[in-house]
Structures are given as C-alpha cells and as structure tokens.
PAGU-930334 format. One record per residue (C-alpha): residue number from 1; x, z, y; residue in one letter. Coordinates in steps of 0.5 Angstrom, whole numbers, plus 500, padded with zeros to 3 digits. Layout:
BEGIN
ATOM NUM X Z Y A
...
% end
This chain:
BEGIN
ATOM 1 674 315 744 X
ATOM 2 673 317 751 X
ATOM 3 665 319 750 X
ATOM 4 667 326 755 X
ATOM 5 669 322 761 X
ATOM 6 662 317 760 X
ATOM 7 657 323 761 X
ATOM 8 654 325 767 X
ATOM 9 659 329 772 X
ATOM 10 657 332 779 X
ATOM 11 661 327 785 X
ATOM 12 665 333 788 X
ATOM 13 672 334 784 X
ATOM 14 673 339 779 X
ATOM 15 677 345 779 X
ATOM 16 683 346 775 X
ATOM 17 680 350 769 X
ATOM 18 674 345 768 X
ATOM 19 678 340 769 X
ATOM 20 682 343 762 X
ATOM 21 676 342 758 X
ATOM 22 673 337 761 X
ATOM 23 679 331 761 X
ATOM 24 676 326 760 X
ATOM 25 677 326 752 X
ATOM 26 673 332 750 X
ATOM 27 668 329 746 X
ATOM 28 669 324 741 X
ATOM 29 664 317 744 X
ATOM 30 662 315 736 X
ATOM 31 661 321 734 X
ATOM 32 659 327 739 X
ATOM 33 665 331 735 X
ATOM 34 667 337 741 X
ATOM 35 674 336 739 X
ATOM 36 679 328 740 X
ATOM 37 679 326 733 X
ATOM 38 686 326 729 X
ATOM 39 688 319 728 X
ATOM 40 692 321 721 X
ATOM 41 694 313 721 X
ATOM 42 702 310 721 X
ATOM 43 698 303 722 X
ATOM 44 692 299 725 X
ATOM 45 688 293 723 X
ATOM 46 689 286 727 X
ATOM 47 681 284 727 X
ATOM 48 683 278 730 X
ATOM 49 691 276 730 X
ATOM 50 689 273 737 X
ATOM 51 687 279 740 X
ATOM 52 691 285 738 X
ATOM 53 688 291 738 X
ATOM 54 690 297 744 X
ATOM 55 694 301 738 X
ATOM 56 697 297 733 X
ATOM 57 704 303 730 X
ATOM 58 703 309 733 X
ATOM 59 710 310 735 X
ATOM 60 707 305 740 X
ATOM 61 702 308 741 X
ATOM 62 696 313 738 X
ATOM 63 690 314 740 X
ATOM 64 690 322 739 X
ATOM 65 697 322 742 X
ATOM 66 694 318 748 X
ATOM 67 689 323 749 X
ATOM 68 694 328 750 X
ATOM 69 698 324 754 X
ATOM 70 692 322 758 X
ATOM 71 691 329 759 X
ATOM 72 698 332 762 X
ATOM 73 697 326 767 X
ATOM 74 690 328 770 X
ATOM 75 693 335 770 X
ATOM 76 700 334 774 X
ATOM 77 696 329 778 X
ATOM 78 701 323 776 X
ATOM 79 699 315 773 X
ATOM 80 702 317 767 X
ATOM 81 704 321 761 X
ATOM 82 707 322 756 X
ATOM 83 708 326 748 X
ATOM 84 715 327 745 X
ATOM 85 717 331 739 X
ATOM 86 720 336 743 X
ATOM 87 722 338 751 X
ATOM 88 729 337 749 X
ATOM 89 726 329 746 X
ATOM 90 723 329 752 X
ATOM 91 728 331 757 X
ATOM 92 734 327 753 X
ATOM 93 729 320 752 X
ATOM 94 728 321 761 X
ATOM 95 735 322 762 X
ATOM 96 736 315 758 X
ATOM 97 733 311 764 X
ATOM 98 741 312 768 X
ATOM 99 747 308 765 X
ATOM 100 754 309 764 X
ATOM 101 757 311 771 X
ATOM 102 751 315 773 X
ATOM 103 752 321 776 X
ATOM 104 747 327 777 X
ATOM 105 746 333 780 X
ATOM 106 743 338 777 X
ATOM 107 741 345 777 X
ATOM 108 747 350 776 X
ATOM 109 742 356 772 X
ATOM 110 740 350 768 X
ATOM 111 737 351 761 X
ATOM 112 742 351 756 X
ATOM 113 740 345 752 X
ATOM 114 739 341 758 X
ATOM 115 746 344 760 X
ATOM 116 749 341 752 X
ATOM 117 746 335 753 X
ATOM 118 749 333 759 X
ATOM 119 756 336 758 X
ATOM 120 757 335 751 X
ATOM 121 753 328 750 X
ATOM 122 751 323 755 X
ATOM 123 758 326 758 X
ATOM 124 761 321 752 X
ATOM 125 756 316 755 X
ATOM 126 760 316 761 X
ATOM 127 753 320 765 X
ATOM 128 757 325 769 X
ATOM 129 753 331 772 X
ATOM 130 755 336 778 X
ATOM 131 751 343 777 X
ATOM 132 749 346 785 X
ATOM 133 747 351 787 X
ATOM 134 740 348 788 X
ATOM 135 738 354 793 X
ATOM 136 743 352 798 X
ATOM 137 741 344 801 X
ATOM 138 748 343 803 X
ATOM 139 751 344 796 X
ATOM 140 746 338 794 X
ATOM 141 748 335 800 X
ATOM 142 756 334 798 X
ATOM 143 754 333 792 X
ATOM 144 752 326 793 X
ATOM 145 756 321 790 X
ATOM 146 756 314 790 X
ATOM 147 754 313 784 X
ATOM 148 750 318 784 X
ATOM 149 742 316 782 X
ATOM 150 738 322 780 X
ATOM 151 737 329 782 X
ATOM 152 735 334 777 X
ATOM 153 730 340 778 X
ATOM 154 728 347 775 X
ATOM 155 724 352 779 X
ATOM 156 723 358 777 X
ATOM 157 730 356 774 X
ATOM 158 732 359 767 X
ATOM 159 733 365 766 X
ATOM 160 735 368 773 X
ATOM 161 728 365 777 X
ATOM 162 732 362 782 X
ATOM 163 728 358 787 X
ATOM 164 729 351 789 X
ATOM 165 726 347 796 X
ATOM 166 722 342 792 X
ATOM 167 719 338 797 X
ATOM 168 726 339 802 X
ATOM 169 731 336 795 X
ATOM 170 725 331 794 X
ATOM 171 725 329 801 X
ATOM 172 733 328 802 X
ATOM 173 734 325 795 X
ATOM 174 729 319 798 X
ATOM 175 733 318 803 X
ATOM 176 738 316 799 X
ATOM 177 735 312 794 X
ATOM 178 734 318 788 X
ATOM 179 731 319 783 X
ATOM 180 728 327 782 X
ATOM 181 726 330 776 X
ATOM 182 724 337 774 X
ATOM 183 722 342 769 X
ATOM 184 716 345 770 X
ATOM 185 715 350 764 X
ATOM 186 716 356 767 X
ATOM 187 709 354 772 X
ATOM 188 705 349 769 X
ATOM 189 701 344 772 X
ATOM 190 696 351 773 X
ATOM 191 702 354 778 X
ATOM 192 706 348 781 X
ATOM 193 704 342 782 X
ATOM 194 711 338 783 X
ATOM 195 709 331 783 X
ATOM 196 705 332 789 X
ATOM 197 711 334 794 X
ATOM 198 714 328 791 X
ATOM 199 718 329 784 X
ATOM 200 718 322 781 X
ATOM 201 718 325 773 X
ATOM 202 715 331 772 X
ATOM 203 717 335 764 X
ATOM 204 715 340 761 X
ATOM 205 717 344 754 X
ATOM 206 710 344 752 X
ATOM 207 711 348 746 X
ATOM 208 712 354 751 X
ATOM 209 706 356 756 X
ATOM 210 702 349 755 X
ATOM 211 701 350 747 X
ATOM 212 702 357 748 X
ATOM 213 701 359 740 X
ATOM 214 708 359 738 X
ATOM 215 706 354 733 X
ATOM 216 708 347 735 X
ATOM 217 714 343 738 X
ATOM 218 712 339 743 X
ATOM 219 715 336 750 X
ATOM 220 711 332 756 X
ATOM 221 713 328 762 X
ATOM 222 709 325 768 X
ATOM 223 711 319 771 X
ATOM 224 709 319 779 X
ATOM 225 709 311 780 X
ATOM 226 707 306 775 X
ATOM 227 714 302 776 X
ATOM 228 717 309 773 X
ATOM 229 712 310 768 X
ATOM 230 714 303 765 X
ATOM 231 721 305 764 X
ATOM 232 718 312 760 X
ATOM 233 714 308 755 X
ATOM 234 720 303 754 X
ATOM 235 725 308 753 X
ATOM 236 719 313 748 X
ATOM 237 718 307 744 X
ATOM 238 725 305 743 X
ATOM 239 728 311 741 X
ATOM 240 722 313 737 X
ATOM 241 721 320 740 X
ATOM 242 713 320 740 X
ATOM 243 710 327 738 X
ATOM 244 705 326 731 X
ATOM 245 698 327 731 X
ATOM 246 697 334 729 X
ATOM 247 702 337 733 X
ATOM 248 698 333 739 X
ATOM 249 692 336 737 X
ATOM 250 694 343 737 X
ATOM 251 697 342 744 X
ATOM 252 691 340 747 X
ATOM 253 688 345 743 X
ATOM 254 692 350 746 X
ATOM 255 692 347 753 X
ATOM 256 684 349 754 X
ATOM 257 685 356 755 X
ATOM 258 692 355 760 X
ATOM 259 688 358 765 X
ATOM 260 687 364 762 X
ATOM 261 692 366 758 X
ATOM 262 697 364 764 X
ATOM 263 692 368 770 X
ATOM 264 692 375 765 X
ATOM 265 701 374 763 X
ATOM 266 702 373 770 X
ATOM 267 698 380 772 X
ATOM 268 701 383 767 X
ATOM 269 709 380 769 X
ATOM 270 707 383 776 X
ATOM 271 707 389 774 X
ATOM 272 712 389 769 X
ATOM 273 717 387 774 X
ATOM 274 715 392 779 X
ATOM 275 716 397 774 X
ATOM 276 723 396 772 X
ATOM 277 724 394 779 X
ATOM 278 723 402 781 X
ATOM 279 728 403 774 X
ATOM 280 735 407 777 X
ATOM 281 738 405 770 X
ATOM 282 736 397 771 X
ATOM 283 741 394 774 X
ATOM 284 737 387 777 X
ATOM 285 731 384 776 X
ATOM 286 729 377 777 X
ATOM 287 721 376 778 X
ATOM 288 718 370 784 X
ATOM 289 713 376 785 X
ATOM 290 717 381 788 X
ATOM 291 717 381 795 X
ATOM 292 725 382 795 X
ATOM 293 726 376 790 X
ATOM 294 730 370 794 X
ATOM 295 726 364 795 X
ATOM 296 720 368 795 X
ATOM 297 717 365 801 X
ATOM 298 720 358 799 X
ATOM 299 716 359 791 X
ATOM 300 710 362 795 X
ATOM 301 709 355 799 X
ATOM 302 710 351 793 X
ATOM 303 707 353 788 X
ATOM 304 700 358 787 X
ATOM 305 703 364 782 X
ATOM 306 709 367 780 X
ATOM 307 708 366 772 X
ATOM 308 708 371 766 X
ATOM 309 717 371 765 X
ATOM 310 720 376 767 X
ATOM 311 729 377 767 X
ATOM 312 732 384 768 X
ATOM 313 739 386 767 X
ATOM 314 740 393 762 X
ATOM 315 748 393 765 X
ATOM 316 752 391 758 X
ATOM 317 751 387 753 X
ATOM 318 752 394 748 X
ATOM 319 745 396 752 X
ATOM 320 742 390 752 X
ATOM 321 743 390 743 X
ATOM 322 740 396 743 X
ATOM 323 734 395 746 X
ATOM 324 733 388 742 X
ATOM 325 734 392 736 X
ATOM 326 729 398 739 X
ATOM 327 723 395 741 X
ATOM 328 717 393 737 X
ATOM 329 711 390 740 X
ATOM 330 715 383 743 X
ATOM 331 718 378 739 X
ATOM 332 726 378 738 X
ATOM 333 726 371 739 X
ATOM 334 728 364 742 X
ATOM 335 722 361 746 X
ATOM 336 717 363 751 X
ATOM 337 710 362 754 X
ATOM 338 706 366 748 X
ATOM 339 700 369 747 X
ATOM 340 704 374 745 X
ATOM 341 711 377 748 X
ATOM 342 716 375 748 X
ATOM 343 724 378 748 X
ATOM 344 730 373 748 X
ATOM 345 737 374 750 X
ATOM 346 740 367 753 X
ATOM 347 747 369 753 X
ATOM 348 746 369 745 X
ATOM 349 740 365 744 X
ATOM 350 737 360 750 X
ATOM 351 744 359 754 X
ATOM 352 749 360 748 X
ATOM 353 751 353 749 X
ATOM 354 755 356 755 X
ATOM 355 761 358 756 X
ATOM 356 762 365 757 X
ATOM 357 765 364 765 X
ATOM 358 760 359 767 X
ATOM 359 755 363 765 X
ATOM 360 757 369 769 X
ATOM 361 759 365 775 X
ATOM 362 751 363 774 X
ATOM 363 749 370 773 X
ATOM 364 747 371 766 X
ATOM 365 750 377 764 X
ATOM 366 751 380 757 X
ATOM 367 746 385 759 X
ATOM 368 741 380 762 X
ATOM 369 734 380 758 X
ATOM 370 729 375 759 X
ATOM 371 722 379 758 X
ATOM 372 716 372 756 X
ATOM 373 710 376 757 X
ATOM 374 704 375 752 X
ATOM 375 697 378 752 X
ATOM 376 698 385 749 X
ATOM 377 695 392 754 X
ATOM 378 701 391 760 X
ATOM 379 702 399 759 X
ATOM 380 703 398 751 X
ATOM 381 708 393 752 X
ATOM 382 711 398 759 X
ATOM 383 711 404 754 X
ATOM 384 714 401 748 X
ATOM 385 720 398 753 X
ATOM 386 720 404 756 X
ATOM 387 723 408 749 X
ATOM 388 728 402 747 X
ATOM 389 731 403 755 X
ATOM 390 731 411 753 X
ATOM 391 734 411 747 X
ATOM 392 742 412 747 X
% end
C-alpha cells in the first residue's frame, strides 16, 4: 500500500509542497498505481482467525481511509490522524472525550455549528460552555472553572478573523491541566502549524481549503500525543463517524494542490482586502493581511500567511442583500475554501443558529459579508463586486 514511502528519497526533510505529493502512500506497492487505491470493501477476510488481519470492518478501519489519515498526521506534524464524515462529525466525536459536568472554554466568534452543538446539544449533556473573548488572555483566565477541562481555539475566527495567542493559551491551559483544540480551516496545515505551539487536537473542515472542489463533506483531526490518539480512534469507532472511500480519496486528491491553490487566493485576498479597505462606503474590513487588522503582529509570528478569506461589513442587512442578488462571479452560498469564490452571509447562513443579540455582541452584523476568495482573475472578481456595491 505504501510502496511511495520504500523509494529512494534524499536524507534532508521535505518541504511542504513535495511533501503534499510525496506522503508516503503516493504510489500503490503492488501495482505501481500513481494514485492510493480505493478500497470499495464493508469487510475483510481473516486468513488466519489466529492472526487477524490490520482492516477487518472499515468503520474500524480502511486502508484508503487510512492513507488519508496518515496523510493529515505528517502534514499538521502530529502521531495521528483521523477522517469523519464531516468537520462538525469530527468536531462533535472530539468533544465526546469530555463527560458530564465538563466545561470548556470556547472562542466567543466561534463557527456557528460549533457554537449549536454546544449550546443546544452537549449543553443537555450537562457539558457546559463559557465563550471569551479569546484575544484577551485574561478573559481566559477568569474563565477557569473547577471543572473545567479543555480550551477550544479558532484563529483566524469565523467570520471576524479575530486572532488568538496560540502558543500563550496553549502554555497557560498546561498549566492547568487542559486540554487545547483548534480549528484550523481557515489556515490549513500549508499556513499554521498548531500542534507545533502545543495544540493537543487539531481539526479541520476538510471540505473547505483542504478538498478544495466544493465536491466532498469531510472533517479531520490530529492528535499531538498517542495517548490522546487512542481516545480519538476510540471514540471514531464507536460512534461510527468515519469517512467512506470515495470521499477520501477525493480529499486526498484535492489536498495535492493545497499549496498552490492557497498561495494564489491568499494573493488574490490581499488584494481584495486592500481594496475595500480603501472603500469610503465599507463600513469594516476584517483581513489578518492589513497592516491594521488587530492581532496581526500575534498571527504573523504563528502562522506563515494570512489565507484566501475575506469579511467586510456593507452597512445594513438591506445592502448586504442587494450585493448577494448582484454579483455573478462568486457562489451565493454556504462554504469556503474553493477553487471558485465564494460569498456567504453568516447572519443567514454559517452563523444563523445564533441569536440575533449574541451575534452582534460578537461583531457579526447584518451587513457583514464574508468574501472565500476562489482562482478566478482578482480584477475580475474586484470589477464584478465593485458594481453590485454601486448599484442602488
């Protein structure tokens, strides 16, 4: 299965874009086959009933799946990885390692299924949540609880791009014995490298930058130690959230060109952002690339870019509306992380599970767009969003 990883390879460690090609499963072991196989199989023969074999079911365990879950692991620098049926599946299945009478601290602009989850689900679970402002370390501070027991991270947050001090929580909530996970969408493993600033889980909506085709549902996580590897897989296999063979080969298809598909939006979000930062009739713009963006010095120091996602605020929701019914290059849509641009409204769409007050207190307005910026021309897309903005 592995044949890849058996050739030849120079001594000196690979840089991240050779590395997206050359993981170790590249080349089937049996039949030289450029691509890992698809293993479209429920169950597998025992040989010897004495000596079962490595897959036995694929909810256990598959060996396309696992490729894929090998993959993520060498990419985000962890001991192991893991594939779900979708990034809540995966976020959902992690958060199942805390008990009843848990509480966690959260990320206040915290993605708006994540934020249903724990207020509307594990909330009935007796799992209580605290959101903080994350970019303020005291707040997380006097957060602590007695019974709390993790810390849960998104930076760049979703949609206001709020920073977080990764290494700083990381440090602090050692201290005390907790926990720490974070969302890595926005930056991928390309950008931001969490488990190497101490972030036990790392986890990933793979269906956004990571598959990057806007054809496949998928979610990852990273473990940073084998002991918490072990509870992840437990919990995988129990709860049967696992990710089916086609969609993981389609995500490691996507993942080969995560380095230049993320370089080019990353460029293009630049200068979007700079753009409509020079726009009178803009009321905000949220971009970690702006040399005014809060935290920039603190994202700068953690993570290598400032990614390919773009929020700004129109004004009022009647504006905002008029734009969405007024542009046509970019997808009107819920998601991010394309090959194509994509324009979402999240008080309607990614944040809508939020309360109209919570989500203001948090700075996602009703004018407030968030801008995924695809592989189109830049000046295309500027031109084309420049005349939904003017017309009236």
């Amino acid at each position: 299965m592995s044949g890849g990883g058996q050739r030849n390879k120079a001594d000196k460690e690979l840089k991240f874009g050779t590395r997206l090609l050359h993981f170790g499963a590249e080349i089937d072991g049996q039949t030289g086959a450029s691509s890992v196989p698809i293993y479209q199989a429920s169950t597998f023969h025992h040989h010897d009933i004495f000596n079962p074999p490595q897959h036995d079911y694929s909810r256990s365990g598959n060996p396309t799946r696992q490729a894929l879950e090998d993959y993520i692991a060498l990419l985000e620098g962890g001991v192991r990885g893991f594939a779900y049926s979708s990034g809540m599946a995966a976020i959902s299945s992690t958060f199942m390692m805390l008990s009843a009478g848990d509480h966690i601290i959260v990320t206040e602009d915290v993605y708006g299924g994540t934020y249903r989850l724990l207020t509307a689900i594990l909330s009935r679970m007796n799992i209580e949540s605290t959101f903080v402002d994350m970019t303020d370390l005291d707040e997380v501070r006097q957060a602590l609880k007695p019974n709390t027991k993790a810390v849960y991270m998104e930076t760049p947050s979703n949609p206001t791009l709020k920073i977080t001090d990764i290494a700083a929580v990381t440090s602090w909530a050692r201290e005390h014995g907790l926990i720490t996970m974070l969302d890595n969408t926005f930056m991928t493993p390309y950008y931001q490298r969490p488990i190497e600033q101490g972030v036990d889980i790392v986890l990933h909506s793979a269906t956004k930058f990571l598959g990057g085709h806007s054809d496949v549902l998928a979610g990852l996580a990273v473990a940073r130690t084998e002991a918490i590897a072990v509870q992840l897989k437990q919990l995988q296999n129990g709860l049967g959230t696992v990710l089916g063979v086609q969609e993981s080969w389609l995500l490691m298809r996507g993942m080969k060109t995560l380095e230049a598909r993320m370089a080019h939006s990353e460029k293009s979000a630049r200068r979007l952002a700079e753009w409509l930062y020079a726009r009178e009739d803009i009321k905000a713009v949220y971009y970690p690339g702006l040399s005014e963006h809060p935290g920039r010095e603190i994202h700068e120091r953690q993570s290598s870019g400032f990614g390919a996602v773009v929020s700004f605020d129109v004004g009022s929701g009647e504006r905002a509306k008029t734009v969405l019914s007024r542009v046509g290059l970019p997808i009107v849509a819920v998601s991010l992380g394309a090959v194509e641009s994509i324009l979402s409204y999240p008080a309607m769409m990614s944040h809508a599970a939020m309360p109209h007050s919570v989500r203001l207190e948090r700075g996602i307005t009703d004018g407030l767009l968030r801008f995924s910026v695809g592989l189109e021309n830049i000046e295309d897309l500027i031109f084309d969003l420049e005349q939904a903005l003017l017309f009236e």
